[in-house]
N, C-alpha and C positions, 0 to 999 in steps of 0.2 A: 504493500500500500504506500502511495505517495503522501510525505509527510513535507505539510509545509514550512518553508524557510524561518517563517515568524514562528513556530510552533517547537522549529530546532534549535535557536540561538536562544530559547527562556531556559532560564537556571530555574530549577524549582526552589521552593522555598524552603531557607534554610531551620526556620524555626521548627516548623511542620516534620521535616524529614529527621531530624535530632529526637521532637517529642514521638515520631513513629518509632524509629531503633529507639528508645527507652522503654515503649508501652509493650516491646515484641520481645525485648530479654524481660521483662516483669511477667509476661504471660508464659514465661519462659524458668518462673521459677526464681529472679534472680532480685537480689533486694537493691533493685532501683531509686536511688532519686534523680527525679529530674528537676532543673534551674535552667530547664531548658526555653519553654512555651512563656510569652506574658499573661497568663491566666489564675486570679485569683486563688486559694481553694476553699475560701467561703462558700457558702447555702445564695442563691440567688435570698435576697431579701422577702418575709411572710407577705406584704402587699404584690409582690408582683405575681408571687403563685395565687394569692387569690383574684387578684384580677383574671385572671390566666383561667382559672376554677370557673369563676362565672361566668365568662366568655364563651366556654363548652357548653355551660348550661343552660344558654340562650343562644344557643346554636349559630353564634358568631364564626363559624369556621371555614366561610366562602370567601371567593374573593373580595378583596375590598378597591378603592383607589386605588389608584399606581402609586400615587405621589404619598399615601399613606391615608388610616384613618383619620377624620377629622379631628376628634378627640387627642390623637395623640399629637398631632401638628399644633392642637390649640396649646398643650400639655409644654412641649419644646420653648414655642415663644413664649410661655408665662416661664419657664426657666431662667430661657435668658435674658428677660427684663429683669426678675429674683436678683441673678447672681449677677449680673454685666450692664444690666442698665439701656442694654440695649432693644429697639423698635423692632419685630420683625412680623408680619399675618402670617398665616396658615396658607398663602398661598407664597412663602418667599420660603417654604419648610419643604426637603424631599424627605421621605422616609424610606430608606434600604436596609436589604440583609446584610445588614453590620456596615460599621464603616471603609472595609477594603473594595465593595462595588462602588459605593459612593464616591470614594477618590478616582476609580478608575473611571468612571462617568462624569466626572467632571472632567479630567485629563480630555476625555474622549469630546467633550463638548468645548474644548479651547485649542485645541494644538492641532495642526495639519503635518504629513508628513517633511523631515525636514528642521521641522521648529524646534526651538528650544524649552528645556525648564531648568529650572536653576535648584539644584539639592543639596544641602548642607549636609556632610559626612566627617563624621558616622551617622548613615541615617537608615530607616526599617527596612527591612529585604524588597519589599515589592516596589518601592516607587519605582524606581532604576527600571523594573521588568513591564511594570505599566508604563511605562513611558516609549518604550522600546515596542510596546504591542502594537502601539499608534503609531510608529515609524516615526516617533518623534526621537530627540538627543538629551542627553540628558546631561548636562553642564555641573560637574562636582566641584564645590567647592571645599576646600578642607578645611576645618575647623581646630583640627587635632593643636594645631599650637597657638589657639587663641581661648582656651579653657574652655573648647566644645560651641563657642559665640560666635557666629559672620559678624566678622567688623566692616562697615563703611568700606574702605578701601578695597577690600578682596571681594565683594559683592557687585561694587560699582565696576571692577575690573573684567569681571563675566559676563554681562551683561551686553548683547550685540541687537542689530535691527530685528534678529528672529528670534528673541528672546521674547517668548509668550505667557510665560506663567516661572512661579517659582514656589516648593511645596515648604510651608515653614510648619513645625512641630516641636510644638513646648507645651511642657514638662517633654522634655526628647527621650524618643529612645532608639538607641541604645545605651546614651551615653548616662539618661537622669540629669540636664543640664535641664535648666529654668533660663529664657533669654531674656534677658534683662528691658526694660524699659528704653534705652538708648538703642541697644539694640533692633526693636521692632520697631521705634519709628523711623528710625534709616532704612528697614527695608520695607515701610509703608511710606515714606518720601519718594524712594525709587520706585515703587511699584504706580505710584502715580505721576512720576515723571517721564514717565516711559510708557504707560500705559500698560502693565504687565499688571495680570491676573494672579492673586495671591490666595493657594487652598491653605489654609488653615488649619491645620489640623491640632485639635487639644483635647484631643481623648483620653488623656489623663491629669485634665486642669484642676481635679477633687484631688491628686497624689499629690502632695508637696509639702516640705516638711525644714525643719530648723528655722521656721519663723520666718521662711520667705514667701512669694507671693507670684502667683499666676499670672501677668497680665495678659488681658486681651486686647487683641491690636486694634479694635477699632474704638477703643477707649481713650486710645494713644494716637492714633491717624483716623479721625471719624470723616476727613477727605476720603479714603481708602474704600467708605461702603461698598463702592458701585462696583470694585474691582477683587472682591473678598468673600470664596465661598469658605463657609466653616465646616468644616468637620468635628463631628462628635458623634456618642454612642454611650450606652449601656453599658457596653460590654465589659470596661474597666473599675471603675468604680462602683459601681451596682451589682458586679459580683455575675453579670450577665454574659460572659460568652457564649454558651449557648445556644440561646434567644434570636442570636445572631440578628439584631434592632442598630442600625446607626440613621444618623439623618444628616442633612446636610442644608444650611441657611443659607440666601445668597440674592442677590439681588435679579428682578423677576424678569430682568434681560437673559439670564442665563438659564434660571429655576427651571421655565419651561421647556424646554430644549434638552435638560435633566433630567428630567420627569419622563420625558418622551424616550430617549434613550434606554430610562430602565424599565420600560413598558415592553420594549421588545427584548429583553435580556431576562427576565423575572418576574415581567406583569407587576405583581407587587410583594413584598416583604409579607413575612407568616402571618394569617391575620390574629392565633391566640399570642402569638409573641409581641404582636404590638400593643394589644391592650393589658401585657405583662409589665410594657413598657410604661403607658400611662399611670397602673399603678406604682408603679416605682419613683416616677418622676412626684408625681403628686405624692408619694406619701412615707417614701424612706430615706429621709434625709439623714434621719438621726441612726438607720444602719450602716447607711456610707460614711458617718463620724466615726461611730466605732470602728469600722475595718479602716479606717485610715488610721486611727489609734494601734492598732494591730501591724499595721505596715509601716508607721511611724519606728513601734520599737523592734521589729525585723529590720527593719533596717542599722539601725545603731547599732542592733545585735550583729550582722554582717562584717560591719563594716571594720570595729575591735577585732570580729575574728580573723580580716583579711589582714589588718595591718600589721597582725604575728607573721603571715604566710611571706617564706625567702622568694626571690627573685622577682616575685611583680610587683610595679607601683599602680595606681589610681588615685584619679581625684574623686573626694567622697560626693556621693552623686543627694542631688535638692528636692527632686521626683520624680514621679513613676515607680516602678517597682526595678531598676536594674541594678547595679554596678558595672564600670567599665574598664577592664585594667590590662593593662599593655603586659606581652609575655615574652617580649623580644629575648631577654634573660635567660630564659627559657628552651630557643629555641636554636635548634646544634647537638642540645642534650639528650641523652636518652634512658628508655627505662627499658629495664627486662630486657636490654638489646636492641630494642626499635627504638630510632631515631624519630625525634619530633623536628620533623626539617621544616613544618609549618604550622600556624596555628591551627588549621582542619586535621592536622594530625594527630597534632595536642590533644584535643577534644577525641576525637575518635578513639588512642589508643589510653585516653583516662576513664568514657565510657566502659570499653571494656576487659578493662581492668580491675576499678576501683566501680562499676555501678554507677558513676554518677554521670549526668547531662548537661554537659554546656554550649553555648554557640561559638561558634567559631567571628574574628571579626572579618575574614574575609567577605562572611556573607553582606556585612552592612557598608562595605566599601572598604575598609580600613583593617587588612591585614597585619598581623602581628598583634593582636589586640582579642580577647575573647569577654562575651555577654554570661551573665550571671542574673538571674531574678530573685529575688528574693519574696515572691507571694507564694511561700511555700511557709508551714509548720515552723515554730521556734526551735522543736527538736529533728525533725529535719536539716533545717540549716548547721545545725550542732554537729550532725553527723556526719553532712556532705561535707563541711568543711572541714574537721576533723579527718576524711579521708582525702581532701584535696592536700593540705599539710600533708599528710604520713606521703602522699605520692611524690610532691614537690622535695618531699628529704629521700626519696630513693631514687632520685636523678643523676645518673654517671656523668 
């Protein structure tokens, strides 16, 4: 069978294929952890199951809207008037299965082949591959020697006539970087001086932690509206992956065209999951305090434990759930005989060995570097890291 060219140059994903080898030696008997997946392991929150409950029982389970139920589009913009202050109807709201369609149906409705977007790396496995499905380019910028932040200067320097979009993500991951306030109005200045489309992405603007603070960029460049879809979702803070619920705000030049896109990709998002969604939004605030309280002290818990571990450094990360820590140190060395000549090898020959799952950072652009989650158990993280040590001291 002929397999097409777009379909041979996609790298799968790296998180996915880590948390699969983890699930297949654990069905295999072998005591796994994985730090691999960004996936809570809390209980989806008790309002979203019971919205969810009486959803079935009023036989809400056909199709709905494309663009999502009403309810839950009304649910979204009272959120983010709540938490941001900002204006948006029900009809400037798309609703998708989870946030990775909705980036890519945005991508899909700004870039022709050719064009450009602008990605700060380390950045998540898929943008790079969505970017690449549309025969669009994808312009990396590095971050790694600016403490994870685009500055002005290396932003403004990417930036060419076919520079169409650029995808910014805070609270980031991989790295757990918060971009600072100067930072996003430099790149909501450019984005309006240039006319370039800004996706948004802060699906994990509830993770943040040591007393710093989320901004959202149109609080900061409220010029920037007309050229700023946001991305958000459930699935991080609400404890929802799943559900698989993201949506995406935006102004109603683009919404529609959105909408329509994911009309012929998906019709529309699950309809019990979306009104899993409403309940959630409406009514568990104070569950996503607590598990943020919970990821608060996983993380401290983390972070003491890596800064015993020999050969890598990191800087302590502000949100999300990651750690990001360079393994250059690391690598030359070998254990049991196998050489770690990269950091996918790293990963590979620590899974299995030691049981445990990590990402490689090749996957997020920025090799020599490997991903760590920390939305795993307090005694988990005790253990994995306990065997990550014993491994890191038996390196010839």
């Amino acid at each position: 069978m002929y397999i097409s060219e777009r379909a041979r140059k996609m790298e799968p994903s790296a998180t996915l294929a880590v948390t699969a080898k983890a699930k297949s030696l654990k069905r295999e008997g072998k005591p796994v952890i994985s730090f691999g997946a960004g996936e809570p392991d809390f209980d989806s929150p008790p309002s979203a199951i019971r919205y969810a409950e009486e959803a079935m029982k009023k036989g809400q389970t056909h199709y709905t809207p494309g663009t999502g139920i009403p309810e839950l589009r009304e649910a979204v913009c009272a959120y983010y008037k709540e938490h941001f202050g900002l204006e948006y109807s029900p009809a400037n709201v798309v609703v998708g299965a989870g946030a990775k369609p909705l980036l890519y149906e945005a991508l899909g409705c700004v870039i022709d082949p050719g064009d450009e977007v602008l990605v700060f790396t380390p950045a998540w496995v898929s943008y790079v591959e969505q970017i690449r499905f549309f025969d669009g380019k994808a312009v990396l910028v590095d971050t790694s020697k600016t403490d994870f932040i685009p500055r002005y200067d290396d932003i403004k320097k990417a930036i060419t006539p076919r520079t169409r979009a650029m995808i910014v993500n805070t609270p980031n991951n991989p790295t757990g970087a918060i971009y600072d306030e100067q930072c996003l109005r430099d790149l909501g200045k450019l984005a309006v001086e240039h006319n370039i489309v800004i996706i948004f992405d802060e699906i994990y603007e509830r993770l943040v932690y040591c007393g710093e603070k989320h901004h959202q960029i149109l609080n900061l460049v409220p010029e920037a509206k007309d050229l700023t879809i946001i991305i958000n979702g459930v699935s991080k803070a609400f404890a929802m992956t799943g559900w698989r619920i993201g949506y995406a705000l935006g102004p109603s030049s683009i919404m529609g065209y959105l909408g329509d896109l994911q009309g012929h990709i998906t019709s529309n998002a699950c309809s019990v999951a979306q009104w899993a969604s409403v309940g959630a939004l409406k009514e568990a605030d104070q569950d996503v305090r607590t598990m943020h309280k919970a990821f608060s002290k996983r993380r401290d818990l983390i972070v003491e434990l890596m800064k015993d571990m020999p050969y890598i450094s990191f800087t302590e990360p502000k949100g999300a759930f990651y750690v990001w820590f360079n393994v250059d140190r690391i690598l030359g060395k070998s254990w049991n005989g196998k050489v770690l000549s990269d950091d996918s090898e790293l990963c590979k020959v620590f899974l299995e060995s030691k049981y445990v799952a990590l990402v490689p950072g090749s996957a997020f652009m920025a090799p020599g570097n490997v991903r760590i989650s920390y939305s795993n158990s307090e005694e988990e993280i005790r253990e994995g890291m306990r065997r990550f040590k014993e491994f890191l001291e038996e390196l010839k």
